[in-house]
Predicted model as a PDB file, atoms N, CA, C, CB and O in Angstrom, pLDDT in the B-factor column:
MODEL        1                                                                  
ATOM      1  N   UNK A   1     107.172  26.658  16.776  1.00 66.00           N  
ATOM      2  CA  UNK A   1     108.270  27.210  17.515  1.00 66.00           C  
ATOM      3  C   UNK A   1     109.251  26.100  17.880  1.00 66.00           C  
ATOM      4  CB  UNK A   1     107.768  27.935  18.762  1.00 66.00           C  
ATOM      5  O   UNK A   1     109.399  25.909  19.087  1.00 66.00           O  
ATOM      6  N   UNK A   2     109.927  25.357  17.055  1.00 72.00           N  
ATOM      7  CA  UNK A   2     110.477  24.356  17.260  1.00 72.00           C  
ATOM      8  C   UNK A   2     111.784  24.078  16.134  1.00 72.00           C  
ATOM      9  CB  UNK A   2     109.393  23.421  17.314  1.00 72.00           C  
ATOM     10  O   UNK A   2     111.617  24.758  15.121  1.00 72.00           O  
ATOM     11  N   UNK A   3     112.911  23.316  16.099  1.00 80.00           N  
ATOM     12  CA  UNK A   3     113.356  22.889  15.050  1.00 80.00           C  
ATOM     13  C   UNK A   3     113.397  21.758  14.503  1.00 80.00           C  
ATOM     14  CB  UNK A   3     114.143  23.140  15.034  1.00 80.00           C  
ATOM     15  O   UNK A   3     113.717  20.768  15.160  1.00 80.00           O  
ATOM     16  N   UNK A   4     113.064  21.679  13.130  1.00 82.00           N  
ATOM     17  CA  UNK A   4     113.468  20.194  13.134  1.00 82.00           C  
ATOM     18  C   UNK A   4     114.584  19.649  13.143  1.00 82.00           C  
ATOM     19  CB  UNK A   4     113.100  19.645  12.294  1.00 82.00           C  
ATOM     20  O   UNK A   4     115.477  20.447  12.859  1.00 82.00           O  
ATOM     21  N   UNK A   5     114.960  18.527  13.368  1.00 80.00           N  
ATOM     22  CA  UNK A   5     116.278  18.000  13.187  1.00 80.00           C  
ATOM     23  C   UNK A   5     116.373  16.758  12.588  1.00 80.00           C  
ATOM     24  CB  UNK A   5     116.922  17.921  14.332  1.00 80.00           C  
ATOM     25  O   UNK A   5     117.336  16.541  11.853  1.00 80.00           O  
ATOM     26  N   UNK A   6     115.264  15.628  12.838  1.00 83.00           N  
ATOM     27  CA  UNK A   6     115.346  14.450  11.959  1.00 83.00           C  
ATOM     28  C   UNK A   6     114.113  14.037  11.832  1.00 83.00           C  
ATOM     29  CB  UNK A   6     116.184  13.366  12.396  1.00 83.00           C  
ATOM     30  O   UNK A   6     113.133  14.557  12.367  1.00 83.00           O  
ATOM     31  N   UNK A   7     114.124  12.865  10.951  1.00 88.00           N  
ATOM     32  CA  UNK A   7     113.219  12.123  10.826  1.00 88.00           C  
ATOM     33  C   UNK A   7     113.860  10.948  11.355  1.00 88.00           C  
ATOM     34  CB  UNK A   7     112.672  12.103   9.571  1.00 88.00           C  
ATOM     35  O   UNK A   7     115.085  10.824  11.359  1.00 88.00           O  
ATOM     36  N   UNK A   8     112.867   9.871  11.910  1.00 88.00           N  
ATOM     37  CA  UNK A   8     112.707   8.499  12.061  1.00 88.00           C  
ATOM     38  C   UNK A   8     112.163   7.199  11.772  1.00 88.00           C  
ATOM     39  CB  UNK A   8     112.565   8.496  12.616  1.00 88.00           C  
ATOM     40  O   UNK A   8     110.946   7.079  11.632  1.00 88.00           O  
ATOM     41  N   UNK A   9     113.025   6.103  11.657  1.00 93.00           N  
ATOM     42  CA  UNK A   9     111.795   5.090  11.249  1.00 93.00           C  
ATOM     43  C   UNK A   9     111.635   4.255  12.693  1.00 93.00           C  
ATOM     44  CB  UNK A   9     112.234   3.894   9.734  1.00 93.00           C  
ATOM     45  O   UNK A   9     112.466   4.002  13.565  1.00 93.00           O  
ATOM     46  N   UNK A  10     110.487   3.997  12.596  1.00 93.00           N  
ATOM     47  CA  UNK A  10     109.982   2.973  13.913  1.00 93.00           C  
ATOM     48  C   UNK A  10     109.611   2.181  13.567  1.00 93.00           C  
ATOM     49  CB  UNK A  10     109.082   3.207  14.836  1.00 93.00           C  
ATOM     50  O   UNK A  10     109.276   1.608  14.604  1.00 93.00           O  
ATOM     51  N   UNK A  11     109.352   1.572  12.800  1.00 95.00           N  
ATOM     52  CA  UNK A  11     108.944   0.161  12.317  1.00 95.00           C  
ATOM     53  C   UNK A  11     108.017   0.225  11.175  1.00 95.00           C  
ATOM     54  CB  UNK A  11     108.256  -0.665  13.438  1.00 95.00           C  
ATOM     55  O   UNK A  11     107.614   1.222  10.575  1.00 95.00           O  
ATOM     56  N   UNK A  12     107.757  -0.994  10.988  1.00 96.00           N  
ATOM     57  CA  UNK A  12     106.732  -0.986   9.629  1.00 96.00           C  
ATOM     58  C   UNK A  12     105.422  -1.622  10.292  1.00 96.00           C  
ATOM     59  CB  UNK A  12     107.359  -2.071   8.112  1.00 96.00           C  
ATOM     60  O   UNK A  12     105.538  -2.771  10.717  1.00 96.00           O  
ATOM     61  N   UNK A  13     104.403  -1.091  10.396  1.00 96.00           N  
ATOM     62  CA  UNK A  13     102.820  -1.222  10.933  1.00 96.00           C  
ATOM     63  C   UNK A  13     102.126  -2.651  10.212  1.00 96.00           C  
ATOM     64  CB  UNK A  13     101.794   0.358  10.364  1.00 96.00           C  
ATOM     65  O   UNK A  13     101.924  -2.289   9.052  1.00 96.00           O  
ATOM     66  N   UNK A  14     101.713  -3.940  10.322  1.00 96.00           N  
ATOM     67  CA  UNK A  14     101.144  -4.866   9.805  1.00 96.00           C  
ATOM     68  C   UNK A  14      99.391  -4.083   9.594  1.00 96.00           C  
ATOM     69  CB  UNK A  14     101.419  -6.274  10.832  1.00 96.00           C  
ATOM     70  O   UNK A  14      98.615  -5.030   9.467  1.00 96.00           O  
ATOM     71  N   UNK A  15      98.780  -3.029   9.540  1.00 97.00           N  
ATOM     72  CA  UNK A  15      97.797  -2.668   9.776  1.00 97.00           C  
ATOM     73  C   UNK A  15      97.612  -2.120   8.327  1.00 97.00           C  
ATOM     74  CB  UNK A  15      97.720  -1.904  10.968  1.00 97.00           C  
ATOM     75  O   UNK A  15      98.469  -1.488   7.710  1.00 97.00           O  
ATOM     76  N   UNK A  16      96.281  -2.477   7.839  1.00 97.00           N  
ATOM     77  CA  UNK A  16      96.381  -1.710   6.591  1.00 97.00           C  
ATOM     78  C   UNK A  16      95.754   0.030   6.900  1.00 97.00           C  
ATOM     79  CB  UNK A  16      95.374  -2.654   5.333  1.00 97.00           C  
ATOM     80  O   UNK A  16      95.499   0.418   8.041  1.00 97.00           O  
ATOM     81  N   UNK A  17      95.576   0.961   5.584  1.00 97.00           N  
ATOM     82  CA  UNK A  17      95.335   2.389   5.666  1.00 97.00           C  
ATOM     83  C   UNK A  17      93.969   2.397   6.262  1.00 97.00           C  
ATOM     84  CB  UNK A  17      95.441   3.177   4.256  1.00 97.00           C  
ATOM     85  O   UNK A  17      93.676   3.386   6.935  1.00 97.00           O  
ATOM     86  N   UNK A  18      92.777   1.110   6.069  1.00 98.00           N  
ATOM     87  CA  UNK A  18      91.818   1.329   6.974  1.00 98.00           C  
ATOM     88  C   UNK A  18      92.087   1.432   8.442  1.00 98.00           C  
ATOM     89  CB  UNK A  18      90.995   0.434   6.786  1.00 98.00           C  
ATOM     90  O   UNK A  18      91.878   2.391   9.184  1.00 98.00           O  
ATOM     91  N   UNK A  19      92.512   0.444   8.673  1.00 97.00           N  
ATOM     92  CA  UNK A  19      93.012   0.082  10.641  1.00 97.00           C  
ATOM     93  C   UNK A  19      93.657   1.206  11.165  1.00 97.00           C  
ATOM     94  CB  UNK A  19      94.348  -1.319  11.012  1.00 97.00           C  
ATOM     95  O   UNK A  19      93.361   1.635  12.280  1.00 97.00           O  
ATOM     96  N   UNK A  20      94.662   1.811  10.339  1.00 97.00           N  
ATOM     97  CA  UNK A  20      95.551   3.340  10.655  1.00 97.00           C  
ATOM     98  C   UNK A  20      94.256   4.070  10.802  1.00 97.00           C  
ATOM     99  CB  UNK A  20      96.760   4.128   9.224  1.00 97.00           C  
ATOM    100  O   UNK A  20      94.030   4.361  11.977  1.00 97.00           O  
ATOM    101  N   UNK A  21      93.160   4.527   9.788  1.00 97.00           N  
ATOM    102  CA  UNK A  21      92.726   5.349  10.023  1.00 97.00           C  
ATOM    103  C   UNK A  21      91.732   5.357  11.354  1.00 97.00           C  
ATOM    104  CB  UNK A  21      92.380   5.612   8.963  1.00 97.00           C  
ATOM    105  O   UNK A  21      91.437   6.395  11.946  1.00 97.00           O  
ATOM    106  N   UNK A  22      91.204   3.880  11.776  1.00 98.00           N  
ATOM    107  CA  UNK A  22      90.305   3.636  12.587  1.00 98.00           C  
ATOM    108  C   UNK A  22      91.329   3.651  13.991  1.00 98.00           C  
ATOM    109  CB  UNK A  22      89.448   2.271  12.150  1.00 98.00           C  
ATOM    110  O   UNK A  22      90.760   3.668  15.083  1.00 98.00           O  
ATOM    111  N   UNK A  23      92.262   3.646  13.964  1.00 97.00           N  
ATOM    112  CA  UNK A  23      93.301   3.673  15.228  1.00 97.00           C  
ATOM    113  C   UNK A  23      93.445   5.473  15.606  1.00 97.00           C  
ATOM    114  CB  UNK A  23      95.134   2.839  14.654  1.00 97.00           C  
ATOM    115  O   UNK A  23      93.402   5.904  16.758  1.00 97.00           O  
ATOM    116  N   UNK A  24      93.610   6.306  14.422  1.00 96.00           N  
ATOM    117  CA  UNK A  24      93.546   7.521  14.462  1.00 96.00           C  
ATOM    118  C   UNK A  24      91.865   8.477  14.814  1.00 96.00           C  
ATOM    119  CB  UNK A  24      94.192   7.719  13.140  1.00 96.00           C  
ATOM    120  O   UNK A  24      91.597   9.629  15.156  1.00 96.00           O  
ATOM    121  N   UNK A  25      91.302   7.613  14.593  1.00 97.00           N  
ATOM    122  CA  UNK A  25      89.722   8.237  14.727  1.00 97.00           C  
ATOM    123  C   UNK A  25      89.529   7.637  16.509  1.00 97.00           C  
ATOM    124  CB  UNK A  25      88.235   7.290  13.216  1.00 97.00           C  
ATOM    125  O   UNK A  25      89.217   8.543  17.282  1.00 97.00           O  
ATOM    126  N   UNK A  26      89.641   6.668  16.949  1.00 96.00           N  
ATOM    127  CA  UNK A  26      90.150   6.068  18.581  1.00 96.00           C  
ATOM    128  C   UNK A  26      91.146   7.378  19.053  1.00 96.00           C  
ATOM    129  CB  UNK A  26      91.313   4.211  18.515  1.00 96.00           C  
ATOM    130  O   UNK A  26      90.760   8.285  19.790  1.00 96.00           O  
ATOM    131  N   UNK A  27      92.227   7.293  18.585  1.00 95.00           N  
ATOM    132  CA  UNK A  27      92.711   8.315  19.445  1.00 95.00           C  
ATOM    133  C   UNK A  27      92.798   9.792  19.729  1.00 95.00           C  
ATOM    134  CB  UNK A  27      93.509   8.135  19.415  1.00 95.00           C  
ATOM    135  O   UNK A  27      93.457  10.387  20.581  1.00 95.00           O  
ATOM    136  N   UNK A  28      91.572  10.451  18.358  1.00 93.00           N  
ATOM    137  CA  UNK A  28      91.526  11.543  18.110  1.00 93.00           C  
ATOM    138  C   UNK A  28      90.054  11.670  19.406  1.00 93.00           C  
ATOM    139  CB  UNK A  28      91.452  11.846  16.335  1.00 93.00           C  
ATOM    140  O   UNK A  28      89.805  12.613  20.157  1.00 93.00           O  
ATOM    141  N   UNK A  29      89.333  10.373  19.259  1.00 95.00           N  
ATOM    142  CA  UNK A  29      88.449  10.901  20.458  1.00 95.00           C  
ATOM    143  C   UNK A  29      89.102  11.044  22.366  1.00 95.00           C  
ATOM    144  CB  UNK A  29      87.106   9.684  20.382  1.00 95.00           C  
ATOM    145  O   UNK A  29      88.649  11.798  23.227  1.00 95.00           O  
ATOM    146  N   UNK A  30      90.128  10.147  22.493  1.00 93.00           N  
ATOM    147  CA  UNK A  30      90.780   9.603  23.727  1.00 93.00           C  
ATOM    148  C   UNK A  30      91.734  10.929  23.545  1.00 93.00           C  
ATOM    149  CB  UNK A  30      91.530   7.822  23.720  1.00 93.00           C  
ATOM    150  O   UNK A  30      92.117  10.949  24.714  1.00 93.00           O  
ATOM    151  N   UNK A  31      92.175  11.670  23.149  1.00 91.00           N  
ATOM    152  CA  UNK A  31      93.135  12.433  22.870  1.00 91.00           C  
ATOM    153  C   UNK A  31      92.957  13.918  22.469  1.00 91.00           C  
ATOM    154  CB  UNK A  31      93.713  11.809  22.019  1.00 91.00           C  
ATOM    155  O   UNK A  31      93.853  14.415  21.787  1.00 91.00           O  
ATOM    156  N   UNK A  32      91.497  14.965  22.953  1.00 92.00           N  
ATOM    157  CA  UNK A  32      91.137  16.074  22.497  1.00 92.00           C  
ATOM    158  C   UNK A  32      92.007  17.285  22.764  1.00 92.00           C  
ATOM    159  CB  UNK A  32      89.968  16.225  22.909  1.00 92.00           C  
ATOM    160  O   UNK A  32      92.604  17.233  23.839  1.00 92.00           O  
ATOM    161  N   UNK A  33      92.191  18.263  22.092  1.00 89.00           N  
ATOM    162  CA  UNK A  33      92.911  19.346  22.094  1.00 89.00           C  
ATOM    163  C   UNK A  33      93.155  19.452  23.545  1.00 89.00           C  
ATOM    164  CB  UNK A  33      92.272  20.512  21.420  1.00 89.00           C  
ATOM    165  O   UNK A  33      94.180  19.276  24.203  1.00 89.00           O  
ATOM    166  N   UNK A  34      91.528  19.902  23.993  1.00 92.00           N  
ATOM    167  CA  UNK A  34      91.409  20.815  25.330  1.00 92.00           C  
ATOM    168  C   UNK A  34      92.131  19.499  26.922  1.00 92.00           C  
ATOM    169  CB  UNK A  34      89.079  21.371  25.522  1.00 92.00           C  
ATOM    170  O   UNK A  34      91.997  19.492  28.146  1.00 92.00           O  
ATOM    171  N   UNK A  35      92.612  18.909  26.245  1.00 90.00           N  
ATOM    172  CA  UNK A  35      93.268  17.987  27.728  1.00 90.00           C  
ATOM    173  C   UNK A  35      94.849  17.633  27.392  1.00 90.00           C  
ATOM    174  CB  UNK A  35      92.298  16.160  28.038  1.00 90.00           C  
ATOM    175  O   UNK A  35      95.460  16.642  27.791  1.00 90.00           O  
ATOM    176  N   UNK A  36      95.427  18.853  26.434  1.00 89.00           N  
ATOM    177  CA  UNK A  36      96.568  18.565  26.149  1.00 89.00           C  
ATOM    178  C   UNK A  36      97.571  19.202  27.600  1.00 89.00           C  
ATOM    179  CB  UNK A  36      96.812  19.189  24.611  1.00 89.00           C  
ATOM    180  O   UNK A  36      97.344  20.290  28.128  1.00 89.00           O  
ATOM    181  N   UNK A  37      98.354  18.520  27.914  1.00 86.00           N  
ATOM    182  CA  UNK A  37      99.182  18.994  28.666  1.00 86.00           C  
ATOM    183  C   UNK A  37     100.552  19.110  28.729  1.00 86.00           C  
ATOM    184  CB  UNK A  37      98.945  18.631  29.381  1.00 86.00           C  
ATOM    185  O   UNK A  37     100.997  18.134  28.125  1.00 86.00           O  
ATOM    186  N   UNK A  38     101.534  19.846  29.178  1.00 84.00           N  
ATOM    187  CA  UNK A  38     102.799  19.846  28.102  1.00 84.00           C  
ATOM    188  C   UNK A  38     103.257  19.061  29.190  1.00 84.00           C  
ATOM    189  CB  UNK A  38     103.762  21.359  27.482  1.00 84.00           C  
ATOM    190  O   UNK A  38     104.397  18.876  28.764  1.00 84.00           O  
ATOM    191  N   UNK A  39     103.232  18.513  30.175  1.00 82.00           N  
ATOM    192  CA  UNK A  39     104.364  17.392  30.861  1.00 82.00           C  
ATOM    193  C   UNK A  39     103.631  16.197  30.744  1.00 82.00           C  
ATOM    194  CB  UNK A  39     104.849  17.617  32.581  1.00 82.00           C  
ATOM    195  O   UNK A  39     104.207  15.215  30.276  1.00 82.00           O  
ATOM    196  N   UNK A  40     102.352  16.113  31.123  1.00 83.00           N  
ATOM    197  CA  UNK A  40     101.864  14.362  30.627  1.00 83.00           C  
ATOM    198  C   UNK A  40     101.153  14.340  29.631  1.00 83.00           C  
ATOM    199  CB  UNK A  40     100.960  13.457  31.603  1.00 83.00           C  
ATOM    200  O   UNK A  40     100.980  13.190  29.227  1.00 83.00           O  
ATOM    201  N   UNK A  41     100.588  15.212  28.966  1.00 87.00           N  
ATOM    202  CA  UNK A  41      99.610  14.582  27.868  1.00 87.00           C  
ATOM    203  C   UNK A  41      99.964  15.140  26.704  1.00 87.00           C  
ATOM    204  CB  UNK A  41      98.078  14.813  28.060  1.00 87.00           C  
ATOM    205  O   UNK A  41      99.005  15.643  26.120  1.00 87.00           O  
ATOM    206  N   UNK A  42     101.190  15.252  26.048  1.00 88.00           N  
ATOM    207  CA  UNK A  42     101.516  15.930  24.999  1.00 88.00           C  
ATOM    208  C   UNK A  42     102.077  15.446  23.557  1.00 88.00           C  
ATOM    209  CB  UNK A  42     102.265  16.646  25.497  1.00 88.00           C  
ATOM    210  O   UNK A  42     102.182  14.228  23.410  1.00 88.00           O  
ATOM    211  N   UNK A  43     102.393  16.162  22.640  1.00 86.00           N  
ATOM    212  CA  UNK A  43     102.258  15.295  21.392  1.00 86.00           C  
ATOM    213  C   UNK A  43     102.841  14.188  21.244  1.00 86.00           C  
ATOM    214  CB  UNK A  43     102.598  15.836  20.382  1.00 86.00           C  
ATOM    215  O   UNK A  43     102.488  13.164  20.659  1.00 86.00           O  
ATOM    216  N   UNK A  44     104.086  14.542  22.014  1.00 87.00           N  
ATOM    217  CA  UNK A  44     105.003  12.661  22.247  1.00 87.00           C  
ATOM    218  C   UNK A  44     104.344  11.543  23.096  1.00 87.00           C  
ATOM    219  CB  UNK A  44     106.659  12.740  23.239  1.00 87.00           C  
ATOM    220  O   UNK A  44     104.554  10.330  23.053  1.00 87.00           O  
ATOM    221  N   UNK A  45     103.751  12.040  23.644  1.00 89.00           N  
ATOM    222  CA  UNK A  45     102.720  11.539  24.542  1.00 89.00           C  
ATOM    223  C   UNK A  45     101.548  10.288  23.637  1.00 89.00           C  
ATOM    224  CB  UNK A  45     101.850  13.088  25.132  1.00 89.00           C  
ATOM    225  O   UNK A  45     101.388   9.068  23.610  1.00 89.00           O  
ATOM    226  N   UNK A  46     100.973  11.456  23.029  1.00 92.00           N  
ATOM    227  CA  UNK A  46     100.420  10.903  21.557  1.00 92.00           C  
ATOM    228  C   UNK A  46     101.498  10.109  20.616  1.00 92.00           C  
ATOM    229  CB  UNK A  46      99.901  12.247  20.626  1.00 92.00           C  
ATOM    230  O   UNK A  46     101.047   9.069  20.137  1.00 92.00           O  
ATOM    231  N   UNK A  47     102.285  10.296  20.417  1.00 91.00           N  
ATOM    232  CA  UNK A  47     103.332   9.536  19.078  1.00 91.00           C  
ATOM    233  C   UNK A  47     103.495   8.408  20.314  1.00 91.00           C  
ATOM    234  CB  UNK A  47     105.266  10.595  18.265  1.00 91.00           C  
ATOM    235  O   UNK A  47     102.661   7.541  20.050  1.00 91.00           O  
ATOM    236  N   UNK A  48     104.050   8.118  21.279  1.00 90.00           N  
ATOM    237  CA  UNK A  48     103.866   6.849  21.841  1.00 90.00           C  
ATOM    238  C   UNK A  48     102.759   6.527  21.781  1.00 90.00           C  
ATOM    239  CB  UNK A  48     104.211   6.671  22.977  1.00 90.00           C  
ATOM    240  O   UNK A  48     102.656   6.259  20.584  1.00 90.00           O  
ATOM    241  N   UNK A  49     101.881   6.363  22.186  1.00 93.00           N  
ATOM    242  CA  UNK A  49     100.370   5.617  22.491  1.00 93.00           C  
ATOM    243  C   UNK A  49     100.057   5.119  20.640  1.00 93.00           C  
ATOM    244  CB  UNK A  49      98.789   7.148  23.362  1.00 93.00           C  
ATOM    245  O   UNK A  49      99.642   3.986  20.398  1.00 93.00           O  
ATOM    246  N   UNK A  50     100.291   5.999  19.650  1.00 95.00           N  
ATOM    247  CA  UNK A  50      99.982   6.182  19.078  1.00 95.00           C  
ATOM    248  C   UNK A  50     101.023   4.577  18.309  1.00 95.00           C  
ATOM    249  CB  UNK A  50      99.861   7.640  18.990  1.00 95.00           C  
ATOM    250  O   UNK A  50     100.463   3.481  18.310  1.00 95.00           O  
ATOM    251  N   UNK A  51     102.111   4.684  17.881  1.00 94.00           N  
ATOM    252  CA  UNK A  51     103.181   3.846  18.163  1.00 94.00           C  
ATOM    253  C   UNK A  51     102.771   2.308  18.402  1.00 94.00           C  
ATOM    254  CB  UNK A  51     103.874   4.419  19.351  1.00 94.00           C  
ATOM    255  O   UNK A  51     102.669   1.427  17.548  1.00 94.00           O  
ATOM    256  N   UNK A  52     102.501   2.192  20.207  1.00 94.00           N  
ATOM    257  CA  UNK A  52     102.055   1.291  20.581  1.00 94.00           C  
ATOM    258  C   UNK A  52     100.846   0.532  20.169  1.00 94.00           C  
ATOM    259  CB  UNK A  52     102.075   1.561  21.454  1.00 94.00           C  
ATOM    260  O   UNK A  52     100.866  -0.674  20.416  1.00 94.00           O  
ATOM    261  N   UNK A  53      99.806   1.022  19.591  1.00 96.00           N  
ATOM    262  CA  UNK A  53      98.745   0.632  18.878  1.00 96.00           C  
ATOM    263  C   UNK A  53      99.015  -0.157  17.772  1.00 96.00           C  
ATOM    264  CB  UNK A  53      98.071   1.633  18.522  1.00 96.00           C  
ATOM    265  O   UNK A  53      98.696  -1.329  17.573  1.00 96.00           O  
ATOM    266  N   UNK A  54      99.932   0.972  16.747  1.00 96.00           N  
ATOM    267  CA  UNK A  54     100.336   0.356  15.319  1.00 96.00           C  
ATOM    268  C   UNK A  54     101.685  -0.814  16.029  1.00 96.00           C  
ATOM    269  CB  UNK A  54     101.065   1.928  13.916  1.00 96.00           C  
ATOM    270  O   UNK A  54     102.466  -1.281  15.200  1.00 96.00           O  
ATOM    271  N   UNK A  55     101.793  -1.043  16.882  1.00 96.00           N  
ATOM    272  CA  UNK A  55     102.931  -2.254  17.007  1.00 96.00           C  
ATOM    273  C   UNK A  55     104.154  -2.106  16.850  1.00 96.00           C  
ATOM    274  CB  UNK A  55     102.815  -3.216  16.201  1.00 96.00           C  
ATOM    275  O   UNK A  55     104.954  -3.025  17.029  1.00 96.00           O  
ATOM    276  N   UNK A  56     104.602  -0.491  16.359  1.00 96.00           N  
ATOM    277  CA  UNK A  56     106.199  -0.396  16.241  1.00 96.00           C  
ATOM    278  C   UNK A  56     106.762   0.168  16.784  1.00 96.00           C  
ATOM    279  CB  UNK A  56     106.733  -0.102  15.386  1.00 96.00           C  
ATOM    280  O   UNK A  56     106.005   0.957  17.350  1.00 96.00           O  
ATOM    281  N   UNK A  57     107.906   0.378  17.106  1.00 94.00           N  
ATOM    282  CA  UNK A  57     109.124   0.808  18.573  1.00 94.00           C  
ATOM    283  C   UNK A  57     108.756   1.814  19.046  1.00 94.00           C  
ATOM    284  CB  UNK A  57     110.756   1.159  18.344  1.00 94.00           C  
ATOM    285  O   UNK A  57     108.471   2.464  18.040  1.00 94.00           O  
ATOM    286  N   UNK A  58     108.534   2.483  19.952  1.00 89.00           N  
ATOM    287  CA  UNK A  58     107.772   3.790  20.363  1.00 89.00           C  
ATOM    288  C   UNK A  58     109.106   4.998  20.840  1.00 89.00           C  
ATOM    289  CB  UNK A  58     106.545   3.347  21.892  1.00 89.00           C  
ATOM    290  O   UNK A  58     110.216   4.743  21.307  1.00 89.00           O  
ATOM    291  N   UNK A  59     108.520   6.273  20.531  1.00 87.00           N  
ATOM    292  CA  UNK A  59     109.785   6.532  20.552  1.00 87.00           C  
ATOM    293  C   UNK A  59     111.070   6.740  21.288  1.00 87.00           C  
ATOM    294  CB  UNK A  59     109.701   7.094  20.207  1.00 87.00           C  
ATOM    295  O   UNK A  59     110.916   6.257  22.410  1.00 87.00           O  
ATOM    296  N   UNK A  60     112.488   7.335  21.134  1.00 86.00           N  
ATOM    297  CA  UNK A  60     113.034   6.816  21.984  1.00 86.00           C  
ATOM    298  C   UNK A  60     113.623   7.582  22.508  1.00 86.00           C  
ATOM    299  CB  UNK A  60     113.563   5.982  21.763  1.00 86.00           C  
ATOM    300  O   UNK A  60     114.325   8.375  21.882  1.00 86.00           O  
ATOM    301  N   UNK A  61     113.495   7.589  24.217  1.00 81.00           N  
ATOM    302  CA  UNK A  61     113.995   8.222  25.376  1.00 81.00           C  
ATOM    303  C   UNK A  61     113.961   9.779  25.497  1.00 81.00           C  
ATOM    304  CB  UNK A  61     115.305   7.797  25.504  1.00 81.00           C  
ATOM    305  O   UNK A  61     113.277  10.569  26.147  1.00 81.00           O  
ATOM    306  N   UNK A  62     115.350   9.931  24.280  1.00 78.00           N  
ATOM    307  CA  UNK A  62     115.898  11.241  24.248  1.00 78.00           C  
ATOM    308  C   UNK A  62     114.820  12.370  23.662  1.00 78.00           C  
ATOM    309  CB  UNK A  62     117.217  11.167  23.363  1.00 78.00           C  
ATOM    310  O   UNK A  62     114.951  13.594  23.651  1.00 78.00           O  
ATOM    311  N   UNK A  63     113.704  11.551  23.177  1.00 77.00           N  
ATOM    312  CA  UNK A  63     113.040  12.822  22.120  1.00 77.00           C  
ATOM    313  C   UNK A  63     111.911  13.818  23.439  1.00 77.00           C  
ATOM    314  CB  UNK A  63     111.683  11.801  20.356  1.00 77.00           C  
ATOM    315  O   UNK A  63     111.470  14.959  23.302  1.00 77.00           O  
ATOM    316  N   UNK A  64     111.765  13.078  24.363  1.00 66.00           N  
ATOM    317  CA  UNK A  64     110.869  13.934  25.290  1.00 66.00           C  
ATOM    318  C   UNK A  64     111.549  15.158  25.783  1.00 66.00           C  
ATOM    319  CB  UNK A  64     110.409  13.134  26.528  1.00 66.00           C  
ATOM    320  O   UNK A  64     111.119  16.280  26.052  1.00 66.00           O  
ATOM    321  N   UNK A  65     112.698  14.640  25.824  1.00 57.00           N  
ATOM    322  CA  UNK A  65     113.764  15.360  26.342  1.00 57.00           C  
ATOM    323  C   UNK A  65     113.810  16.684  25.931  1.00 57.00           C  
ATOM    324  CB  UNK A  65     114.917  14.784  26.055  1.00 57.00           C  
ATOM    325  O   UNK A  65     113.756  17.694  26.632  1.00 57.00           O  
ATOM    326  N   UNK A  66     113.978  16.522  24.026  1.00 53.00           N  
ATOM    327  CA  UNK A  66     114.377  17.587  23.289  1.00 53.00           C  
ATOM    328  C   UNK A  66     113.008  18.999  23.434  1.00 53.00           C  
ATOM    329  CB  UNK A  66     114.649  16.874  21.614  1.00 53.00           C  
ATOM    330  O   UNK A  66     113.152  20.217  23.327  1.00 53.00           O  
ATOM    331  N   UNK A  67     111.521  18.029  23.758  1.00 52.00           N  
ATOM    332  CA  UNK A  67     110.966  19.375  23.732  1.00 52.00           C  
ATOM    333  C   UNK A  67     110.831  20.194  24.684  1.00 52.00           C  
ATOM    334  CB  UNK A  67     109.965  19.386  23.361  1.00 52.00           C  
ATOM    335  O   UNK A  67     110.372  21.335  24.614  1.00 52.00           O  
ATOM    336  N   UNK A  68     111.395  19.399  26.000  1.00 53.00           N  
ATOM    337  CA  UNK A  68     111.629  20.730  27.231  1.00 53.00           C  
ATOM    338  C   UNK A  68     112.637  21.429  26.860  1.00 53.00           C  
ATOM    339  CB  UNK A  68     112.005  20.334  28.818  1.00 53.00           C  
ATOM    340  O   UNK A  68     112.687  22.602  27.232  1.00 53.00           O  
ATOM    341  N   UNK A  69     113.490  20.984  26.190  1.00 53.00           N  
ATOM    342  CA  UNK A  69     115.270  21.816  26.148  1.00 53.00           C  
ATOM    343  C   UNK A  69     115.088  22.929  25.047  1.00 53.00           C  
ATOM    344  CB  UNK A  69     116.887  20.540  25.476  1.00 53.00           C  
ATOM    345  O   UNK A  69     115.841  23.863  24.772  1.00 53.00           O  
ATOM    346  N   UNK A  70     113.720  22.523  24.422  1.00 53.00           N  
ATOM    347  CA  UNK A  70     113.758  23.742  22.659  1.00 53.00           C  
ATOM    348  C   UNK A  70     113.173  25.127  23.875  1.00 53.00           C  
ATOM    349  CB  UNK A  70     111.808  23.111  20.555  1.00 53.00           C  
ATOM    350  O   UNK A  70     113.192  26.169  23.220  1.00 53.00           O  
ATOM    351  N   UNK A  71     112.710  25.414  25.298  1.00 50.00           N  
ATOM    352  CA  UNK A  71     112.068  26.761  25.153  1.00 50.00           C  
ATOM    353  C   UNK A  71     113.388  27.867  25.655  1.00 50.00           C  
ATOM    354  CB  UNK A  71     110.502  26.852  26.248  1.00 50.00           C  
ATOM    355  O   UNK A  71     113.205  29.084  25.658  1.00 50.00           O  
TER     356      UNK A  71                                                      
ENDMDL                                                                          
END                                                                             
């Protein structure tokens, strides 16, 4: 229920496809469905943390923004 509108680049990750995946298996346990919350614990929520791990720009400002303004 959303639109898209862009894509982004945030940087380029020094981590190879193992480390991505072992960073994603970390945050898939720290990060379960049932504790999602739409003002603090939500998918941007995740794409920062997520971001910050792999080392590249996390995202920026305006995008939290956009998913209160889509309902």
């Amino acid at each position: 229920m959303y639109t898209y509108r862009e894509s982004m680049v945030l940087g380029i990750t020094n981590f190879s496809k193992l480390n991505v995946n072992q960073i994603l298996q970390e945050l898939s346990r720290e990060w379960p469905g049932s504790s999602y919350d739409l003002l603090s614990k939500n998918c941007n929520h995740f794409c920062d943390e997520f971001c910050e791990r792999l080392g590249v720009q996390k995202l920026p400002a305006h995008i939290g923004i956009l998913v209160l303004t889509n309902f």
